[in-house]
C-alpha positions as CSV (number, residue, x, y, z in Angstrom):
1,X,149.2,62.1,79.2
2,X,146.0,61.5,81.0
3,X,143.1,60.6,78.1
4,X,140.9,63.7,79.6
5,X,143.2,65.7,79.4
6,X,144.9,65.1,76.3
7,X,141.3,65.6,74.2
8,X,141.2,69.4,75.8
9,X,144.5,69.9,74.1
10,X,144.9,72.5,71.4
11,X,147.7,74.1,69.5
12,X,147.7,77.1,72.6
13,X,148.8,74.3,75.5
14,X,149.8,76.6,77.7
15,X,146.2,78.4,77.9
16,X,144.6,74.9,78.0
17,X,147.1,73.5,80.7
18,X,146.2,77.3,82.4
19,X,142.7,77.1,82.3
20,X,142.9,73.1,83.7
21,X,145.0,74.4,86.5
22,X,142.3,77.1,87.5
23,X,139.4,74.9,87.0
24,X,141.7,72.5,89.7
25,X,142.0,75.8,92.3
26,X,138.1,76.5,92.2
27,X,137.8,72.6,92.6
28,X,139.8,72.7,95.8
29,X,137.9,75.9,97.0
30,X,140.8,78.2,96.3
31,X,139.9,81.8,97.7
32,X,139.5,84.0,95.0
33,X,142.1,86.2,95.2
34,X,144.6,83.1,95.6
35,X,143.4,82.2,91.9
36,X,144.0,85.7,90.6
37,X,147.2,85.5,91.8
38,X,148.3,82.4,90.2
39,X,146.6,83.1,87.0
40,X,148.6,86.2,86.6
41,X,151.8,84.7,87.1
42,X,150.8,81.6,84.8
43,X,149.6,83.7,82.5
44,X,152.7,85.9,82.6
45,X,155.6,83.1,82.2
46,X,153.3,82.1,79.2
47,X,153.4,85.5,77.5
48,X,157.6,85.5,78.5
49,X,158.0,81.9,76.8
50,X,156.1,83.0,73.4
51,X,158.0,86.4,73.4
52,X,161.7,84.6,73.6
53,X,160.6,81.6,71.3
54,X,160.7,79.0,73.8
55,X,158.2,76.2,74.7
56,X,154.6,77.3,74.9
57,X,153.8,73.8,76.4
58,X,154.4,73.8,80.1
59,X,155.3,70.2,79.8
60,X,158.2,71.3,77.5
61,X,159.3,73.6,80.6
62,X,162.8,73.4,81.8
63,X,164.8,74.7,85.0
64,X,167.1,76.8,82.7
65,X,163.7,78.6,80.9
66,X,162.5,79.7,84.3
67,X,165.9,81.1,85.8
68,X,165.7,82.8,82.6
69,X,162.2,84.6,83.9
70,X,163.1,85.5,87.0
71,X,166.1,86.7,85.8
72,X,163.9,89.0,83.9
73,X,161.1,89.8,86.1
74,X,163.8,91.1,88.5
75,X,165.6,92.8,85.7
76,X,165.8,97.0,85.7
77,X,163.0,98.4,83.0
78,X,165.6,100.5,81.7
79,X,167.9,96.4,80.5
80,X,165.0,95.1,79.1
81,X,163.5,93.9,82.6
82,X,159.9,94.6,84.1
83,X,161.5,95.7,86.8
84,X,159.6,93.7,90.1
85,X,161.0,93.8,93.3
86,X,162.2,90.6,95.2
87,X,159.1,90.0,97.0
88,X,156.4,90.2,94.0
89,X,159.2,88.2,92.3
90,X,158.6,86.1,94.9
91,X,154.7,85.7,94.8
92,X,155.2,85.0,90.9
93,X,157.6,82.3,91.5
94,X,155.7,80.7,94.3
95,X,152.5,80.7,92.2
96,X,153.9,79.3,89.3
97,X,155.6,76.8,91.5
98,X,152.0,75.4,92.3
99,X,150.5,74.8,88.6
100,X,153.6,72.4,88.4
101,X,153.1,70.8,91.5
102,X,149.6,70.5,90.3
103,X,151.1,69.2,86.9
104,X,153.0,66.3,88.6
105,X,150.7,65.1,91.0
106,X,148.3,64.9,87.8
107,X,150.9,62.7,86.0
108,X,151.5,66.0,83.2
109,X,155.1,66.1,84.4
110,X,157.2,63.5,86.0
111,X,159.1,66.3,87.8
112,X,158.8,70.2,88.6
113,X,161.3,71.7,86.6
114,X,161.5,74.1,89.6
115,X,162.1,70.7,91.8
116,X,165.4,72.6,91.9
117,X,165.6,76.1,92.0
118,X,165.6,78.4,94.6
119,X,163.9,81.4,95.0
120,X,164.2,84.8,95.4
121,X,166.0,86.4,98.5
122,X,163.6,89.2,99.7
123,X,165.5,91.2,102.1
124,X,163.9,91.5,105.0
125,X,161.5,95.1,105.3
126,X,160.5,95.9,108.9
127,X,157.8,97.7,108.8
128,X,157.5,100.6,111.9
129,X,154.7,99.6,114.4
130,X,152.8,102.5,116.0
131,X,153.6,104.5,118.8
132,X,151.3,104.2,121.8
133,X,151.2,107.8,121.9
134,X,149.8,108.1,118.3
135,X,147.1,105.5,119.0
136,X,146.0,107.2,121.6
137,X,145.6,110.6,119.9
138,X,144.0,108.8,116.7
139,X,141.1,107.2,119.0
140,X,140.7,111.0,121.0
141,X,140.5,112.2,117.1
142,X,137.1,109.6,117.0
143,X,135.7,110.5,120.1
144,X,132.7,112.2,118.6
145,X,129.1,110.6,118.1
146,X,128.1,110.9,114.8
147,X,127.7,108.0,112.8
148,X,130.8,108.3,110.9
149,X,133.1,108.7,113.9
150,X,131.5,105.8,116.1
151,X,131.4,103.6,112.9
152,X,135.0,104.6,112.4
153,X,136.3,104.4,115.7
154,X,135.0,100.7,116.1
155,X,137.2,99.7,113.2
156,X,140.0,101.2,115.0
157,X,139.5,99.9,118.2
158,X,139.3,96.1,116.6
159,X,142.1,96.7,114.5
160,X,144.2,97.6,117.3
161,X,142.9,94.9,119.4
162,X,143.1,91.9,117.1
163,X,145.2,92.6,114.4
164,X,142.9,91.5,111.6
165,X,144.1,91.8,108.2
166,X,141.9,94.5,106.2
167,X,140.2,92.2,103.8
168,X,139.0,90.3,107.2
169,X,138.1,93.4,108.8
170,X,135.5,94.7,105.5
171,X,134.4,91.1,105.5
172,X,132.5,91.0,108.8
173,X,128.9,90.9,108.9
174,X,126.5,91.9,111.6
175,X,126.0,88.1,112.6
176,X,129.9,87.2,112.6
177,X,129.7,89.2,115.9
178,X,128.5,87.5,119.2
179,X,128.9,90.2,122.1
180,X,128.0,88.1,125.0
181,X,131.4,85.9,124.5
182,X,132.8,89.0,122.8
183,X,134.1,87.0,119.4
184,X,134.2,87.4,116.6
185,X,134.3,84.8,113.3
186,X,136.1,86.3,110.5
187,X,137.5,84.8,107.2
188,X,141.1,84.5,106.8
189,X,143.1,83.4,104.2
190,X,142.8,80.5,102.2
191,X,138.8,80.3,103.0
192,X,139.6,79.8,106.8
193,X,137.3,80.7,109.6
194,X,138.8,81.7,113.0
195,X,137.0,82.9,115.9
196,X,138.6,86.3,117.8
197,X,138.5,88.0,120.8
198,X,137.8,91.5,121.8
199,X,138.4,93.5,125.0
200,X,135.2,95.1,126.6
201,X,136.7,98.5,125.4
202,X,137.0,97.5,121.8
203,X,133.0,96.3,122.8
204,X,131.5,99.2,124.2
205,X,133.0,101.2,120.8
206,X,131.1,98.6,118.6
207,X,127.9,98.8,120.4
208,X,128.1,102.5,120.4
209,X,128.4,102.1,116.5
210,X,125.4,99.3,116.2
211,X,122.8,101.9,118.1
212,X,123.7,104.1,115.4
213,X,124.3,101.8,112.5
214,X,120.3,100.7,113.3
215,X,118.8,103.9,112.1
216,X,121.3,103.8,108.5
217,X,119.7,103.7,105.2
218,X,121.9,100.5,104.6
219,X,120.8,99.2,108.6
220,X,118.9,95.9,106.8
221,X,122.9,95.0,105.2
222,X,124.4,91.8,106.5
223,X,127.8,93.6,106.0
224,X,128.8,94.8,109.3
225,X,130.8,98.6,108.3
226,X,128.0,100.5,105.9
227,X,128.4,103.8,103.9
228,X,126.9,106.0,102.0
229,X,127.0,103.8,99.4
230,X,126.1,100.2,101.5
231,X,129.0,97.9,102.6
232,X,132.9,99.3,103.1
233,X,135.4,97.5,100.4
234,X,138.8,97.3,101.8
235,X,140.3,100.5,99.9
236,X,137.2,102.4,101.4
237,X,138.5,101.2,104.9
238,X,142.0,101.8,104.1
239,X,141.4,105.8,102.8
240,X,139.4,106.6,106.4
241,X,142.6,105.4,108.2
242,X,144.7,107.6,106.1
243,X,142.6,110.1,106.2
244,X,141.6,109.8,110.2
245,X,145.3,110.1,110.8
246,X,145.8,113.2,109.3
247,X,142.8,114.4,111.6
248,X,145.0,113.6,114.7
249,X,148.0,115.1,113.4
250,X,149.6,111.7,113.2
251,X,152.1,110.2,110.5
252,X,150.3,108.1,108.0
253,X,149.5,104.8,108.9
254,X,147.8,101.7,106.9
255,X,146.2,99.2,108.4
256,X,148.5,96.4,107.9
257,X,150.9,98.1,110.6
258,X,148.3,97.6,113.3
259,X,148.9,93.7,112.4
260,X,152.6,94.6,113.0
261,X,151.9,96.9,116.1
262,X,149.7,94.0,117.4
263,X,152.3,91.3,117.3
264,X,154.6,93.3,118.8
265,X,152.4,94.1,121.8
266,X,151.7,90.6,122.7
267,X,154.5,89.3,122.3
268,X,155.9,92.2,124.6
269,X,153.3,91.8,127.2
270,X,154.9,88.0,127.7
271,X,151.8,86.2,125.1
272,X,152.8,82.8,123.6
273,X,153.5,82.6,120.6
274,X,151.3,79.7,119.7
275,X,148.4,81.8,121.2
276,X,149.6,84.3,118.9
277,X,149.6,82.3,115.7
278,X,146.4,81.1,116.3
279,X,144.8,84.8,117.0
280,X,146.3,86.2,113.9
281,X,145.2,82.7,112.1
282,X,149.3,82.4,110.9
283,X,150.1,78.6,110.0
284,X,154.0,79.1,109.7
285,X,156.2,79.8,113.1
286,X,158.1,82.2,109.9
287,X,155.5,84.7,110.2
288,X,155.4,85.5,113.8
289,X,159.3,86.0,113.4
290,X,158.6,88.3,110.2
291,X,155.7,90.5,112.0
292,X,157.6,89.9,115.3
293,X,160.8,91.5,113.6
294,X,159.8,94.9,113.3
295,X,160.3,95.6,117.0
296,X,162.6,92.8,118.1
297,X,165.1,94.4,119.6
298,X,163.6,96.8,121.5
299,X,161.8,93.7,123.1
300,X,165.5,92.2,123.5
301,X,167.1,95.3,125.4
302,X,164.1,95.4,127.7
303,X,164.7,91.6,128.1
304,X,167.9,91.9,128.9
305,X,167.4,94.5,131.5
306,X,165.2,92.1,133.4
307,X,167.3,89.2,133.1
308,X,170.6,90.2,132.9
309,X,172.8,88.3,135.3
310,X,174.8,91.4,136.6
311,X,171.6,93.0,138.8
312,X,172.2,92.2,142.1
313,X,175.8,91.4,141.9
């Protein structure tokens, strides 16, 4: 054990070893929410390993103590389980995958005791996109001009035309936005910056919403969507979808389906998938086949009417 490390020790290793391990993500510029979600999952094998008697060290971990968890995390409430579905499951075993990853490269641990394992199968969810038909009635639904409307029709008109995720979306400011080149720089996972597009459309609705953001009481706020109360959080944004949608008599949607909807229509219209990845600022080739999923096969049969080799015979 590494001398630094070994005089930070106390009789509670696995809160030292936990709070070494965070100290490492904020090092490394983790985004914040990336650390939340590891430190739950640390924290919660911790609180499984003392319950059950095993090793509160995580150096003292071993494969069969963690198959042991996920057994249980995945476990009905009703046997003793919490009860998670595959895909937290997932998250928790990804996440604690990394503090012993971390653990090895620092020398803690020759090995990951999850070196081994395999994770959960999630089966696969598609997720609906949107009708055309019911984006078109949910922008006639913000056609008015008060501020609320053109403020909330901008966000609808870039959500539709970029796909952002909806923490990137409430984390524009006013100078992330250059309208000449129509861009925009917004942060994505993981810390990283990306720069998209936007159609003159989704441009004029933005401008419409600056002339009136200008005479706000929160006007002088870097943060680009303002409220009542200043800046929009990302469950503000999310509640004036639902509730915009039930102004146009449309089923509910939340804004992670425009991602899905958004994919769908560029890959549809004949984009690249490369150009794709890089818009939506995806790293893995896996995602554009999980958000490409959810409409795949209509994309096949109209594929297949175009190339089939029976027209013309």
């Amino acid at each position: 054990m590494s001398t630094a490390i070994s005089k930070r020790i106390s009789r509670d290793s696995w809160k030292v070893y936990q709070m070494l391990f965070t100290d490492h993500l904020e090092a490394t510029n983790a985004a914040p929410m990336t650390i939340r979600t590891y430190r739950i999952a640390v924290e919660q094998l911790g609180d499984y390993l003392r319950s059950m008697g095993m090793p509160n060290d995580p150096t003292q971990v071993t494969r069969e103590h963690l198959v042991e968890w996920m057994r249980y995390l995945q476990r009905d409430k009703a046997e003793g389980g919490q009860g998670l579905t595959a895909r937290t499951a997932l998250q928790r075993y990804r996440s604690v995958s990394r503090l012993f990853i971390w653990m090895v490269d620092t020398d803690e641990m020759a090995e990951s005791p999850m070196a081994k394992m395999k994770p959960p199968r999630v089966p696969e969810k598609m997720v609906p996109v949107i009708k055309p038909e019911d984006l078109r009635k949910l922008l006639r639904a913000l056609s008015g001009t008060d501020f609320e409307s053109r403020r909330d029709k901008a966000i609808v008109s870039l959500f539709i035309d970029t796909g952002l995720r909806i923490a990137e979306m409430a984390g524009i400011n006013v100078d992330d936005i250059d309208m000449e080149e129509r861009q925009i720089v917004v942060m994505g996972k993981g810390r990283r910056t990306r720069s998209v597009r936007f159609v003159k459309e989704t441009r004029s609705d933005l401008q419409r919403y600056l002339l009136r953001r200008a005479h706000h009481p929160h006007a002088e706020d870097d943060a680009l969507w303002v409220g009542k109360r200043g800046p929009m959080q990302p469950n503000g944004i999310y509640q004036m979808v639902v509730r915009r949608c039930e102004d146009a008599g449309i089923e509910r949607v939340h804004p992670h389906m425009f991602r899905h909807t958004f994919a769908h229509q560029y890959l549809r219209a004949g984009g690249a998938e490369g150009d794709l990845m890089r818009v939506t600022g995806w790293r893995s080739r896996q995602m554009v086949d999980r958000y490409g999923a959810s409409a795949a096969s209509e994309r096949a049969a109209e594929a297949h009417d175009k190339f089939s080799p029976r027209k013309g015979l």
